[in-house]
N, CA, C and O atoms as CSV, one atom per row, in Angstrom:
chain,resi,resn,atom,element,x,y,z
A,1,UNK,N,N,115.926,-3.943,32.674
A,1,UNK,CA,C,115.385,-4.904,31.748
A,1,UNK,C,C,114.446,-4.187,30.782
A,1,UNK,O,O,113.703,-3.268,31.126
A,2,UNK,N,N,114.528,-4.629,29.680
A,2,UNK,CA,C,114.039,-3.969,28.742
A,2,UNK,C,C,113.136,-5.128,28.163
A,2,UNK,O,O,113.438,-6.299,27.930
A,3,UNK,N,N,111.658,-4.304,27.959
A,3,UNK,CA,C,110.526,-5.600,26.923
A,3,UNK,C,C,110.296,-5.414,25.721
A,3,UNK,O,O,109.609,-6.239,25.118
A,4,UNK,N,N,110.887,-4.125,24.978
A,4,UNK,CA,C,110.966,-3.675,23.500
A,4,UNK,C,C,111.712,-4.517,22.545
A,4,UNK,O,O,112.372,-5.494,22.898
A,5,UNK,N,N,111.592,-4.121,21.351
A,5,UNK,CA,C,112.092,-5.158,20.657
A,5,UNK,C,C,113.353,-5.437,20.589
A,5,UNK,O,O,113.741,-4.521,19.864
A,6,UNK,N,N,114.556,-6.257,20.912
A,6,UNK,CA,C,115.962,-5.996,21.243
A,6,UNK,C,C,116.785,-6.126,19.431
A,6,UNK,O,O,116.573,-7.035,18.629
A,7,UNK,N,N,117.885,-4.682,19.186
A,7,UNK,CA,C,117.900,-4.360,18.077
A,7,UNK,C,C,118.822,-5.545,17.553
A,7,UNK,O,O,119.503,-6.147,18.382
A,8,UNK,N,N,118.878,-5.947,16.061
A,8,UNK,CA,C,119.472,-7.016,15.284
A,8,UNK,C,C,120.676,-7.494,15.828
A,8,UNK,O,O,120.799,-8.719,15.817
A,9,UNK,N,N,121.787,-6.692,16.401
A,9,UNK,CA,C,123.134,-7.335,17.006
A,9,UNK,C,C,122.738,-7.540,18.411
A,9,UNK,O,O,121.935,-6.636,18.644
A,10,UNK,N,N,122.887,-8.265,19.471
A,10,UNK,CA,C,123.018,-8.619,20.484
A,10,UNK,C,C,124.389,-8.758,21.190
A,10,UNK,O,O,125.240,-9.185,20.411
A,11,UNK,N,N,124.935,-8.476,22.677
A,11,UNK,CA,C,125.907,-9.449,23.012
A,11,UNK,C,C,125.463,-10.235,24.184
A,11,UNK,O,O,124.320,-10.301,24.637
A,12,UNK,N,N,126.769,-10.950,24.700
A,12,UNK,CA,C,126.404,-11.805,25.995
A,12,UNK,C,C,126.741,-11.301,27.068
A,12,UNK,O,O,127.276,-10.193,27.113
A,13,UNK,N,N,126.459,-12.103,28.244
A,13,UNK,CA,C,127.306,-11.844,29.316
A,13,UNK,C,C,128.974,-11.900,29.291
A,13,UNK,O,O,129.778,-11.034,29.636
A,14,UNK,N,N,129.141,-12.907,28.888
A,14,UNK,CA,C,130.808,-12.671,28.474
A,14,UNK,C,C,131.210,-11.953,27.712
A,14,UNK,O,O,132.327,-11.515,27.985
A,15,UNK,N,N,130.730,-11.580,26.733
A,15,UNK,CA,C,131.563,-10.298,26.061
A,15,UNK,C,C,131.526,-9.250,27.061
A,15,UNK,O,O,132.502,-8.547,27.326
A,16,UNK,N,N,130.287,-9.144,27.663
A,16,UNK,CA,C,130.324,-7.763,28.606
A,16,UNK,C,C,131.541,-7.885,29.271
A,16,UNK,O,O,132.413,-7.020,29.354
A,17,UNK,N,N,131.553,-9.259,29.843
A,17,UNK,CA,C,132.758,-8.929,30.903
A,17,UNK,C,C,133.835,-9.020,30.584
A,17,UNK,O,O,134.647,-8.527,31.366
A,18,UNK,N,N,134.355,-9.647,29.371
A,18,UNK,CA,C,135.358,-9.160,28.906
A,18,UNK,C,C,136.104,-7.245,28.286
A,18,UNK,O,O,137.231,-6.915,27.915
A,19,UNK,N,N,134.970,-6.542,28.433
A,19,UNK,CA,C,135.038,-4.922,28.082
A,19,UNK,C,C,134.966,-4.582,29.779
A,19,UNK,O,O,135.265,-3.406,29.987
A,20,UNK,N,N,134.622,-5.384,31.080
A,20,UNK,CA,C,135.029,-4.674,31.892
A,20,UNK,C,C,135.789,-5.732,33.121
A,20,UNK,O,O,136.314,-6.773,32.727
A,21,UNK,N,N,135.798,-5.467,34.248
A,21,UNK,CA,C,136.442,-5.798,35.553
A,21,UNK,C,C,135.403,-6.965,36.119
A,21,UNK,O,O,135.728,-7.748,37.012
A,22,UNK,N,N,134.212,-6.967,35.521
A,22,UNK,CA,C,133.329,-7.903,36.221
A,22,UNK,C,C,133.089,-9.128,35.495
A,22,UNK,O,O,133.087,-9.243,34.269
A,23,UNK,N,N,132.850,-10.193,36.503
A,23,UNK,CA,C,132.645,-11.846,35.947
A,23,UNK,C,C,131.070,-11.588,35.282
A,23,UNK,O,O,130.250,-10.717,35.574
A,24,UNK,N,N,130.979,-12.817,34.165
A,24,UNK,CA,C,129.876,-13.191,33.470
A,24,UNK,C,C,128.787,-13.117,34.586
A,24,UNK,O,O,127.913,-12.252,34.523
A,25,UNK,N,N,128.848,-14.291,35.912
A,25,UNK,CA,C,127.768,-13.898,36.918
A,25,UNK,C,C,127.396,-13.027,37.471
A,25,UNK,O,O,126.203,-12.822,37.693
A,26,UNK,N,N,128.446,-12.208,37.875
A,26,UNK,CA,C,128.285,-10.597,38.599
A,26,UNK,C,C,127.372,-9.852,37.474
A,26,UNK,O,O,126.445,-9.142,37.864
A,27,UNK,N,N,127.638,-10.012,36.025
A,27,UNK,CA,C,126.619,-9.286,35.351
A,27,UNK,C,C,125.480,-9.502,35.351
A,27,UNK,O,O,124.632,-8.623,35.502
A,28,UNK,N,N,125.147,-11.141,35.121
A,28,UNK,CA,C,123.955,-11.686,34.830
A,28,UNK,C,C,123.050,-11.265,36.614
A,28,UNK,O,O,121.846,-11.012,36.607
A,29,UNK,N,N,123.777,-11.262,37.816
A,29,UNK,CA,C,123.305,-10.599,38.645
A,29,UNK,C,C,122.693,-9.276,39.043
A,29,UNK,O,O,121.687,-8.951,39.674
A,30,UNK,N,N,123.776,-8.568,38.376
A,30,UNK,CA,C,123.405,-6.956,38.099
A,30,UNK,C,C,121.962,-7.361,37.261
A,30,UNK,O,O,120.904,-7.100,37.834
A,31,UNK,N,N,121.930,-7.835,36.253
A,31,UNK,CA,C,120.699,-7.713,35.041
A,31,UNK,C,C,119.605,-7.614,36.119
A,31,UNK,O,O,118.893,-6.641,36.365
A,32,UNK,N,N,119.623,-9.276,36.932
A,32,UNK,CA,C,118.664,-9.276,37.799
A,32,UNK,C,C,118.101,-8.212,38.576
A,32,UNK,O,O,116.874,-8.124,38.620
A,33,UNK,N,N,118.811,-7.397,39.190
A,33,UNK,CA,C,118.282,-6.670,39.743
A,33,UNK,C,C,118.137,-5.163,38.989
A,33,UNK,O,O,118.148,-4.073,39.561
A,34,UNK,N,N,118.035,-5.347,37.934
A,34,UNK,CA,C,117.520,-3.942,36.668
A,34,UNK,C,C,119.174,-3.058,36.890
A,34,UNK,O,O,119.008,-1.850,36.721
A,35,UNK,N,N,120.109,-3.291,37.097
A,35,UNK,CA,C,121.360,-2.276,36.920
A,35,UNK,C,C,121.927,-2.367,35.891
A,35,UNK,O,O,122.830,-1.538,35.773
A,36,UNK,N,N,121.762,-3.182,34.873
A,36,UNK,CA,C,122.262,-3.260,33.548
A,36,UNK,C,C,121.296,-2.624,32.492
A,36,UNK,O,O,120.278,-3.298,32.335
A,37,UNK,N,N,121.369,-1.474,31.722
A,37,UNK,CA,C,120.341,-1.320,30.389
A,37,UNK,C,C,120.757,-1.938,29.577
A,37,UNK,O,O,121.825,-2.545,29.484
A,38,UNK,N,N,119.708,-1.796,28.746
A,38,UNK,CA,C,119.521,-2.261,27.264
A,38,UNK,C,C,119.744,-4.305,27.565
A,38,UNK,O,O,120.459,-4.914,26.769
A,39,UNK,N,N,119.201,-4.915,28.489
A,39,UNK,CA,C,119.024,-6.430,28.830
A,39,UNK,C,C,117.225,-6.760,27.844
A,39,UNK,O,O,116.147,-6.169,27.784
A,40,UNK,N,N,117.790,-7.965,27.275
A,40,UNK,CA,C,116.842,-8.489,26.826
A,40,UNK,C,C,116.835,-10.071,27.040
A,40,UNK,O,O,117.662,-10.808,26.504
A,41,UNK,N,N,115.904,-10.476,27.808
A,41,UNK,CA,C,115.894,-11.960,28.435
A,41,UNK,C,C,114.912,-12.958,26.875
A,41,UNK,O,O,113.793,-13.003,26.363
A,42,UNK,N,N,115.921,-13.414,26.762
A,42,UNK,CA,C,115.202,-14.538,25.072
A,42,UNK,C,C,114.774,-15.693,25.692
A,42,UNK,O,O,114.028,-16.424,25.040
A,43,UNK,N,N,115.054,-15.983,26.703
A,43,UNK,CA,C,114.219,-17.138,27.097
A,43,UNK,C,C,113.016,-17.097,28.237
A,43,UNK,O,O,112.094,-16.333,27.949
A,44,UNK,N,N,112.924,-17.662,29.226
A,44,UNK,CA,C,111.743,-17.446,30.602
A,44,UNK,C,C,111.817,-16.829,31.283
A,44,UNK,O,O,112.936,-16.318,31.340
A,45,UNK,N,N,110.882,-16.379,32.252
A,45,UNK,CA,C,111.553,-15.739,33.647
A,45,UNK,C,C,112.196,-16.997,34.189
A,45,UNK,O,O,113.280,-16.854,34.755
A,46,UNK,N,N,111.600,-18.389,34.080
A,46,UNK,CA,C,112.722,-19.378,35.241
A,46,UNK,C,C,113.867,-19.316,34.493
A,46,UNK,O,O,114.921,-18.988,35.038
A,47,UNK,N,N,113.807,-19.662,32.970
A,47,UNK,CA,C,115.472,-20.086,32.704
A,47,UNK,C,C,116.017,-18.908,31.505
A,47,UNK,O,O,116.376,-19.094,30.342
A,48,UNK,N,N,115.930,-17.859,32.173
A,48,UNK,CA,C,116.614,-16.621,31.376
A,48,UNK,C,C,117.497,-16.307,30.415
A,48,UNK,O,O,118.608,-16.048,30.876
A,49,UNK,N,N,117.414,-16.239,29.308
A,49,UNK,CA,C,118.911,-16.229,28.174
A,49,UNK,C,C,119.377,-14.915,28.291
A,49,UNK,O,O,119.204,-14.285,27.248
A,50,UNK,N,N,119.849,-14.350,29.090
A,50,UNK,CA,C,120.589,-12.877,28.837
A,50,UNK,C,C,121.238,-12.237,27.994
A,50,UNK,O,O,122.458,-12.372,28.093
A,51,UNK,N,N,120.696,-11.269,26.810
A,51,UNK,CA,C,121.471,-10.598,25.914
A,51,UNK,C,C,121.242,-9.231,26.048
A,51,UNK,O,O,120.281,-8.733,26.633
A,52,UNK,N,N,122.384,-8.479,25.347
A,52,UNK,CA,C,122.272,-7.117,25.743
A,52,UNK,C,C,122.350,-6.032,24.168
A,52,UNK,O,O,122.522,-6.479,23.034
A,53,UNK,N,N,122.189,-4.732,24.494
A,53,UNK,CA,C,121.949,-3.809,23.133
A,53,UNK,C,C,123.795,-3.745,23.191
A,53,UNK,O,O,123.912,-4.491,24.163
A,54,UNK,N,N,124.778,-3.495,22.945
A,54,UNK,CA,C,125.912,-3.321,23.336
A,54,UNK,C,C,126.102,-1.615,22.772
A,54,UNK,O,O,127.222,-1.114,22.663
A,55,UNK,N,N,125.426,-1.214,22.601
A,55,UNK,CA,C,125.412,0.352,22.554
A,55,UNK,C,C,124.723,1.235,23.461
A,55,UNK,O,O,124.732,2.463,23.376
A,56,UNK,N,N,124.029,0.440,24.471
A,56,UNK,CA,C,123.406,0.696,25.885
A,56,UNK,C,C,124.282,0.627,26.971
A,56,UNK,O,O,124.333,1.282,28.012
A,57,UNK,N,N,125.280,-0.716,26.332
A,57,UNK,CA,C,125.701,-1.210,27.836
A,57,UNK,C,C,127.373,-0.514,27.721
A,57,UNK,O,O,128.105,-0.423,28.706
A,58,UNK,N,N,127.699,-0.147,26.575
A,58,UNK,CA,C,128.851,0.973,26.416
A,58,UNK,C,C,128.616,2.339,27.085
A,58,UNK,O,O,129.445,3.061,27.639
A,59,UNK,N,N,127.193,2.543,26.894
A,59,UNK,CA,C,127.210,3.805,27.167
A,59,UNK,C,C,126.956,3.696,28.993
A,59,UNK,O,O,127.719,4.359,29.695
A,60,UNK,N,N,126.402,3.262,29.335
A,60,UNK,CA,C,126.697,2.383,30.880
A,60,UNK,C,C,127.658,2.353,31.351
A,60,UNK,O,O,127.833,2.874,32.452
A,61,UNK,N,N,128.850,1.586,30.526
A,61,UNK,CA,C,130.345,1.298,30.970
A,61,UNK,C,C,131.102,3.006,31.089
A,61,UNK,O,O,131.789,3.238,32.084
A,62,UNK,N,N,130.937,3.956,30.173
A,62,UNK,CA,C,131.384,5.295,29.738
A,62,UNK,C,C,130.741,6.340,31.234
A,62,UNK,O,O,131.334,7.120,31.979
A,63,UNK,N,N,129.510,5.954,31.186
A,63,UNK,CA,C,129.171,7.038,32.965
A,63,UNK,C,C,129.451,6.579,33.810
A,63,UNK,O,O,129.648,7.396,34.710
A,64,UNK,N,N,129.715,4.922,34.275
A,64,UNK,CA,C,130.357,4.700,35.038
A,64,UNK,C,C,131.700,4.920,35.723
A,64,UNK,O,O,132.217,5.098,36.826
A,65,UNK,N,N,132.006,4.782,34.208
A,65,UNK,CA,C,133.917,5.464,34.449
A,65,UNK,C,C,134.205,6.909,34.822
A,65,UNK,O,O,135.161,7.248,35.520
A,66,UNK,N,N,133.283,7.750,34.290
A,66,UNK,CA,C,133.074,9.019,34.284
A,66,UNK,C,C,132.742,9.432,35.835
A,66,UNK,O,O,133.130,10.455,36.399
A,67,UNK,N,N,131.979,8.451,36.357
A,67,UNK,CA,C,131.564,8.696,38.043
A,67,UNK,C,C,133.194,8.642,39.102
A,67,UNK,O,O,133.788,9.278,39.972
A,68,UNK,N,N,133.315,7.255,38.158
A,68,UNK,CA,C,134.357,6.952,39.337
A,68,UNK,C,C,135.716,7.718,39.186
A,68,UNK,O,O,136.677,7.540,39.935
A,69,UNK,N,N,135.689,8.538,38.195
A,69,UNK,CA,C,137.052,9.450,37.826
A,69,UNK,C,C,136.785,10.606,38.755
A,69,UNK,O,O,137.573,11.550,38.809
């Protein structure tokens, strides 16, 4: 989770999971527990709006793949 300023484009949880293998919740879960970078929460800690840098969370998706190869 990130508290800096989150840059002009944003995406969602669903776009994320549409670029990989995992459901919208499985992400918004990951966020929770800090395994997602570049997360920027626009709403509360109770009712959380989850958006992401999508040039963080590419580069995330890219070492991941890289691990599991």
């Amino acid at each position: 989770m990130t508290t800096a300023k989150p840059p002009a484009e944003l995406v969602t949880a669903a776009q994320i999971s549409s670029w990989t293998a995992l459901s919208s919740a499985g992400i918004r879960r990951m966020t929770r527990r800090g395994e997602i970078p570049g997360a920027f929460n626009l709403g509360t800690p109770n009712r959380p709006i989850w958006r992401y840098d999508p040039k963080a969370v590419a580069a995330w998706i890219t070492a991941s793949r890289q691990k599991s190869a």
